[in-house]
PyMOL CGO cylinders between C-alpha atoms (Angstrom):
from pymol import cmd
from pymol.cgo import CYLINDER

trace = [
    CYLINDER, -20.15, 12.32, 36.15, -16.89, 11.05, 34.48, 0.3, 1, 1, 1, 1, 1, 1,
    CYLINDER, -16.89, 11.05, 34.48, -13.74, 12.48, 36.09, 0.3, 1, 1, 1, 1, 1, 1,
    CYLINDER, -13.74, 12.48, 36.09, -11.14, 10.45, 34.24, 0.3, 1, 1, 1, 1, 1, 1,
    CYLINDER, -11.14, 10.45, 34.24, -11.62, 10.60, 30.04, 0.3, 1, 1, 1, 1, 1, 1,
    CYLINDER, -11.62, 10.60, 30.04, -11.03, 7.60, 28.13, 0.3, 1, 1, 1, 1, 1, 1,
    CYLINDER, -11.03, 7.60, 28.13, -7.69, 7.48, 26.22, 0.3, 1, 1, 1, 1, 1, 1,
    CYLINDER, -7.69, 7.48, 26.22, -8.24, 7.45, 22.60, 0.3, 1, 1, 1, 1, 1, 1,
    CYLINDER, -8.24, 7.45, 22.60, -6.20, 5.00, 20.79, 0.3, 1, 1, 1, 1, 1, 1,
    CYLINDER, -6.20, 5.00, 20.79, -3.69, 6.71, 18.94, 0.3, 1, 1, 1, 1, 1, 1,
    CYLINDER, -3.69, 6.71, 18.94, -2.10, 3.67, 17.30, 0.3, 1, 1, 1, 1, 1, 1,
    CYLINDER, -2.10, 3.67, 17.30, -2.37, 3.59, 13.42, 0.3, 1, 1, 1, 1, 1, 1,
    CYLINDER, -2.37, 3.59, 13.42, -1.96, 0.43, 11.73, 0.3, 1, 1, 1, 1, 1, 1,
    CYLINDER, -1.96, 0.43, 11.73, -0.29, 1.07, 8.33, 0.3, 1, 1, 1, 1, 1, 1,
    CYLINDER, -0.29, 1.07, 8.33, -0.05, -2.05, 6.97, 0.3, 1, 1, 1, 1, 1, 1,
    CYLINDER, -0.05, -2.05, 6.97, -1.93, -0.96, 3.76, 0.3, 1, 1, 1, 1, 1, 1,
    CYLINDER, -1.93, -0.96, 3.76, -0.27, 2.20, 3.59, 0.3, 1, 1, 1, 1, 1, 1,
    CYLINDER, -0.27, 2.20, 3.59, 1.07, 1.51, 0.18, 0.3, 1, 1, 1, 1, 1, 1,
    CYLINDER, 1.07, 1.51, 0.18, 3.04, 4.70, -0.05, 0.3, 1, 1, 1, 1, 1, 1,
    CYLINDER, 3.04, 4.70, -0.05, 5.04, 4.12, 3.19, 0.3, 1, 1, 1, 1, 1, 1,
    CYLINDER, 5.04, 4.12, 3.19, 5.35, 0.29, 2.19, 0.3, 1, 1, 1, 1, 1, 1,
    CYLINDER, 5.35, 0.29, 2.19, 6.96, 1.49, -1.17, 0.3, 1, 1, 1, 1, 1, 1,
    CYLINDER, 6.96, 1.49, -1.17, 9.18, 3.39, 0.58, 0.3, 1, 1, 1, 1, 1, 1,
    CYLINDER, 9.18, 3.39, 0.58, 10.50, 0.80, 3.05, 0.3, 1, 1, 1, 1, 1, 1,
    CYLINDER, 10.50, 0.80, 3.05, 11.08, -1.57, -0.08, 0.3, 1, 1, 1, 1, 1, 1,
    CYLINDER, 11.08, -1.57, -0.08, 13.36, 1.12, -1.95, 0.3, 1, 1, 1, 1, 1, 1,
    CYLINDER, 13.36, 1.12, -1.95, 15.06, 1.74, 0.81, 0.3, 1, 1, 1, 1, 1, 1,
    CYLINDER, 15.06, 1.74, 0.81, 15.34, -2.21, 1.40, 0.3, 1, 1, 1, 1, 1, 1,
    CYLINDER, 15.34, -2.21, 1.40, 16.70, -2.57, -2.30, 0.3, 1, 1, 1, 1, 1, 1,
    CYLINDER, 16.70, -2.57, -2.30, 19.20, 0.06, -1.95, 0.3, 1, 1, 1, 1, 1, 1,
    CYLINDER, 19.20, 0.06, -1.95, 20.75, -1.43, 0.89, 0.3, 1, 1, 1, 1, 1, 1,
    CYLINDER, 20.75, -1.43, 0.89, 20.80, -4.72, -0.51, 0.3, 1, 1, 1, 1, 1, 1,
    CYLINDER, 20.80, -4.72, -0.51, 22.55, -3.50, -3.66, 0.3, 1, 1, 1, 1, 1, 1,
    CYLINDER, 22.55, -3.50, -3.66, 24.91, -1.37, -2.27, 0.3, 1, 1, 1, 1, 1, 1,
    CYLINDER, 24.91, -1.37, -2.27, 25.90, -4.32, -0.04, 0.3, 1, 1, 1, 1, 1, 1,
    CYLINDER, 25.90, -4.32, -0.04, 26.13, -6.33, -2.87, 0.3, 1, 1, 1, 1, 1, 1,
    CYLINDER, 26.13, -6.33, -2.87, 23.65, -8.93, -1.61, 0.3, 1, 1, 1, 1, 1, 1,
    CYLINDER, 23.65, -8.93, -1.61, 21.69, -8.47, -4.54, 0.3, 1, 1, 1, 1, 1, 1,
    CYLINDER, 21.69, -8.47, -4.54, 21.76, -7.97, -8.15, 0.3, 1, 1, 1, 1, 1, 1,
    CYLINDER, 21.76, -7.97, -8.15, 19.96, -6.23, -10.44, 0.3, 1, 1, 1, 1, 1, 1,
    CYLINDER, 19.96, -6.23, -10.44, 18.51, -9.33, -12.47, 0.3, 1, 1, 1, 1, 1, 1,
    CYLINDER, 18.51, -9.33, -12.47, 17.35, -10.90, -9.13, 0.3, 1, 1, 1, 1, 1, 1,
    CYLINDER, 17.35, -10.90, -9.13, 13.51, -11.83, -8.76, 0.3, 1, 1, 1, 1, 1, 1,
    CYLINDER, 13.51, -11.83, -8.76, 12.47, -10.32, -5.43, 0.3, 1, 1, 1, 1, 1, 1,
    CYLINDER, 12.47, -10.32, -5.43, 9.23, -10.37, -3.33, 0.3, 1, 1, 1, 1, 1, 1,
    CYLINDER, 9.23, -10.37, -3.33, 8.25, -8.44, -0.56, 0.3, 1, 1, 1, 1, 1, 1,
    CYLINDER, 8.25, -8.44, -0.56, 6.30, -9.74, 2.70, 0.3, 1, 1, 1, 1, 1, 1,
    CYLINDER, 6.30, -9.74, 2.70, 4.89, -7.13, 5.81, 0.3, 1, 1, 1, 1, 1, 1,
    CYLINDER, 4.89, -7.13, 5.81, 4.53, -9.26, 9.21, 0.3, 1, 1, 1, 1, 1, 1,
    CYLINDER, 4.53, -9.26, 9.21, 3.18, -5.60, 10.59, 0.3, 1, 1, 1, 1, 1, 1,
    CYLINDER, 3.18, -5.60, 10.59, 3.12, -1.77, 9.93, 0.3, 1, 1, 1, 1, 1, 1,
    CYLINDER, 3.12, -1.77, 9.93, 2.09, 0.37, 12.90, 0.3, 1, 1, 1, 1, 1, 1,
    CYLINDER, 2.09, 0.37, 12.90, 2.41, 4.25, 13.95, 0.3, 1, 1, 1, 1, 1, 1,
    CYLINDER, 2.41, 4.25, 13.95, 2.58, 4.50, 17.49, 0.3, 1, 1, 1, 1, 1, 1,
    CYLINDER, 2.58, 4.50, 17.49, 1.18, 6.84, 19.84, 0.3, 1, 1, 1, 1, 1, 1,
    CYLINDER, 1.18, 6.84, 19.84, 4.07, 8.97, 20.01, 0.3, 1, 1, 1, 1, 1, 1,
    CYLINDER, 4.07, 8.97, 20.01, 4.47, 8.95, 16.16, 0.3, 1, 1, 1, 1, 1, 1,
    CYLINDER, 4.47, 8.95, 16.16, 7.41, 6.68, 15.56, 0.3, 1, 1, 1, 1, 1, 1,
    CYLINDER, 7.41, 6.68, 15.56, 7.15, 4.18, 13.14, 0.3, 1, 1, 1, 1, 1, 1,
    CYLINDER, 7.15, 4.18, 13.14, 7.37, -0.12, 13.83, 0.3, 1, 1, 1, 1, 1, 1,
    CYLINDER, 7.37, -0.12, 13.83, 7.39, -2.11, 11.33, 0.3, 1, 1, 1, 1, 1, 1,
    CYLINDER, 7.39, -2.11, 11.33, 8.96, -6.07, 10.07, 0.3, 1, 1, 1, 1, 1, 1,
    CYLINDER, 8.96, -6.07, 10.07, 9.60, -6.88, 6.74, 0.3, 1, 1, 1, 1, 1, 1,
    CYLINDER, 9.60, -6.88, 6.74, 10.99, -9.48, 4.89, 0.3, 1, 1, 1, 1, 1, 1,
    CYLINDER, 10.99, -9.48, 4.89, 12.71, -9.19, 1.26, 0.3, 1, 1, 1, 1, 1, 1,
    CYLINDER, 12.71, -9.19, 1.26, 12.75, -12.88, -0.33, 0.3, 1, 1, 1, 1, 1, 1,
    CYLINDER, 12.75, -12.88, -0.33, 15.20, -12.32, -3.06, 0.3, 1, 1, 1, 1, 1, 1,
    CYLINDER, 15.20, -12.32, -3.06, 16.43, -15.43, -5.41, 0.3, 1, 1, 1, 1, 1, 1,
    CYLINDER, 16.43, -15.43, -5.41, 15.33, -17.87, -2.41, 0.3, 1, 1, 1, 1, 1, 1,
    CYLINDER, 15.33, -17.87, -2.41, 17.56, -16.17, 0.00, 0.3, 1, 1, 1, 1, 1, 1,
    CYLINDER, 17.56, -16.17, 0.00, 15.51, -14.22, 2.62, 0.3, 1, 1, 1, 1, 1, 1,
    CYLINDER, 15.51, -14.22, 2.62, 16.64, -10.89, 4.44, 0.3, 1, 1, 1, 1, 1, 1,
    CYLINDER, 16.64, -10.89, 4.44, 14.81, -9.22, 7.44, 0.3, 1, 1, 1, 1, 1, 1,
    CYLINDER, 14.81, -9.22, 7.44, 14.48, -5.74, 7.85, 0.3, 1, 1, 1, 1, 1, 1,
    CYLINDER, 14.48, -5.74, 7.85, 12.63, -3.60, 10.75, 0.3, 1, 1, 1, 1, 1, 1,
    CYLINDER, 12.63, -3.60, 10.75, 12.07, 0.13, 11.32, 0.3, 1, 1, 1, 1, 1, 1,
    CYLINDER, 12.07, 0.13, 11.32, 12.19, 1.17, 15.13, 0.3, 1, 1, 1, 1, 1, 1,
    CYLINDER, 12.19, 1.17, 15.13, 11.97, 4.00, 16.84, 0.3, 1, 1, 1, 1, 1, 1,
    CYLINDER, 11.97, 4.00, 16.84, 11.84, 5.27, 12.98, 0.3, 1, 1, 1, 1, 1, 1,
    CYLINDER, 11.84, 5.27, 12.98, 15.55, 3.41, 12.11, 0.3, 1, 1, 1, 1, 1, 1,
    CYLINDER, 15.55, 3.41, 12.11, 15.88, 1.77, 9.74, 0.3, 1, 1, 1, 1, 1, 1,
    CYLINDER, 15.88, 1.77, 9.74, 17.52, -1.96, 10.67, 0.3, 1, 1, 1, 1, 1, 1,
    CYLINDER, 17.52, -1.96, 10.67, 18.40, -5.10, 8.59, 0.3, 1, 1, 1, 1, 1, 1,
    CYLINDER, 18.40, -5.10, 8.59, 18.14, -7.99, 11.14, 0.3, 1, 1, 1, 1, 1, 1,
    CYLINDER, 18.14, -7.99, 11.14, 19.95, -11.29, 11.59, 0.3, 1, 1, 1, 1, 1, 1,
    CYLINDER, 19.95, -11.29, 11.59, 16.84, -13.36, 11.96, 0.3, 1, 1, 1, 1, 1, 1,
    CYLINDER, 16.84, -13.36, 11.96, 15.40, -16.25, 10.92, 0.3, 1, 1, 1, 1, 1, 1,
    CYLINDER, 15.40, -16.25, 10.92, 12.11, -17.17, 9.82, 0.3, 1, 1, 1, 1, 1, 1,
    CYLINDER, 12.11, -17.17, 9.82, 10.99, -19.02, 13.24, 0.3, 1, 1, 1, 1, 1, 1,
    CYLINDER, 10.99, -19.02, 13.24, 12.15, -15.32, 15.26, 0.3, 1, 1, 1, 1, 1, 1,
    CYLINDER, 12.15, -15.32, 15.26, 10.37, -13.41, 12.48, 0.3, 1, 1, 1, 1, 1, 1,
    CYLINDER, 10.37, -13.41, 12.48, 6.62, -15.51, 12.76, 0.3, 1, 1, 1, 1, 1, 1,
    CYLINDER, 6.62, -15.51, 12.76, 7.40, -15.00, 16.73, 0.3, 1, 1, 1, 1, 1, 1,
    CYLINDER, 7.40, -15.00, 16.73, 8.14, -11.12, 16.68, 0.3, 1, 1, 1, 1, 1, 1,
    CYLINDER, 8.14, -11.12, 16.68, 5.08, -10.68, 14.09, 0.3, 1, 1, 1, 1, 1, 1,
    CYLINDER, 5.08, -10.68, 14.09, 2.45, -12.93, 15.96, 0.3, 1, 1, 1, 1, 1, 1,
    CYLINDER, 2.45, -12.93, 15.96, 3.58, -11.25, 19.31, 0.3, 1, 1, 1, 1, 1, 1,
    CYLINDER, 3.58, -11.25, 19.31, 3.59, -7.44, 17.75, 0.3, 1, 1, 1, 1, 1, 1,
    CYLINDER, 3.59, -7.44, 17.75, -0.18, -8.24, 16.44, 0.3, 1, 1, 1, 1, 1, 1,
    CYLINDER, -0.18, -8.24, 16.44, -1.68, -9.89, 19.72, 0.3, 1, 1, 1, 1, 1, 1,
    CYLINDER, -1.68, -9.89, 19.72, -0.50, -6.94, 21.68, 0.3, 1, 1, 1, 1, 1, 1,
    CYLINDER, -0.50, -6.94, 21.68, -1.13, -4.06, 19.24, 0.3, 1, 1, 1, 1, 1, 1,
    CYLINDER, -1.13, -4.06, 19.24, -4.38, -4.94, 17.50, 0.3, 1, 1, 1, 1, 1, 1,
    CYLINDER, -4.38, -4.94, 17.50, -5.86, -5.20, 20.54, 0.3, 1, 1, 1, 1, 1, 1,
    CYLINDER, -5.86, -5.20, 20.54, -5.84, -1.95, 21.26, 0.3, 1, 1, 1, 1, 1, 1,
    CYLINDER, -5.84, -1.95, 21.26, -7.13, -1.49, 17.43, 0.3, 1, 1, 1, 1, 1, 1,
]
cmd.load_cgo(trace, "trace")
């Protein structure tokens, strides 16, 4: 006899949610151009550190635009929408430490 019911895990990774990931980039672009940190001719690559739906159905997720060998970081918490001031070291940190806590409950 079971009196207390297992919690399902109600964390979704997203990560290859391409439609949501397309999304986050457009709205990475547009900030970056309307800013004026970026131009129109400039070669740009995306990189996802982590993409996750959380139980109560916000959104977390770290980005990183590399555009013309300058790199910007954006996040999306508590479904905002942030550019960050960090740097590559505080990225790999917030990334490594999002993963070992969330995918193990994955």
């Amino acid at each position: 006899m079971c009196f207390f019911k297992k919690k399902k895990n109600v964390e979704v990774n997203k990560i290859n949610d391409e439609n949501l990931k397309a999304k986050l980039k457009q709205t990475a672009l547009n900030m970056l151009f309307a800013s004026g940190d970026l131009t129109k001719d400039a070669k740009v690559e995306f990189e996802f550190g982590y993409a996750f739906q959380l139980a109560n159905k916000d959104l977390e997720v770290l980005f990183k635009v590399i555009a013309d060998k300058k790199i910007y970081y954006f996040a999306v918490q508590k479904n905002k929408f942030m550019k960050l001031g960090l740097n590559e070291f505080m990225y790999e940190i917030a990334v490594d430490t999002f993963l070992s806590v969330h995918n193990k409950n994955n």
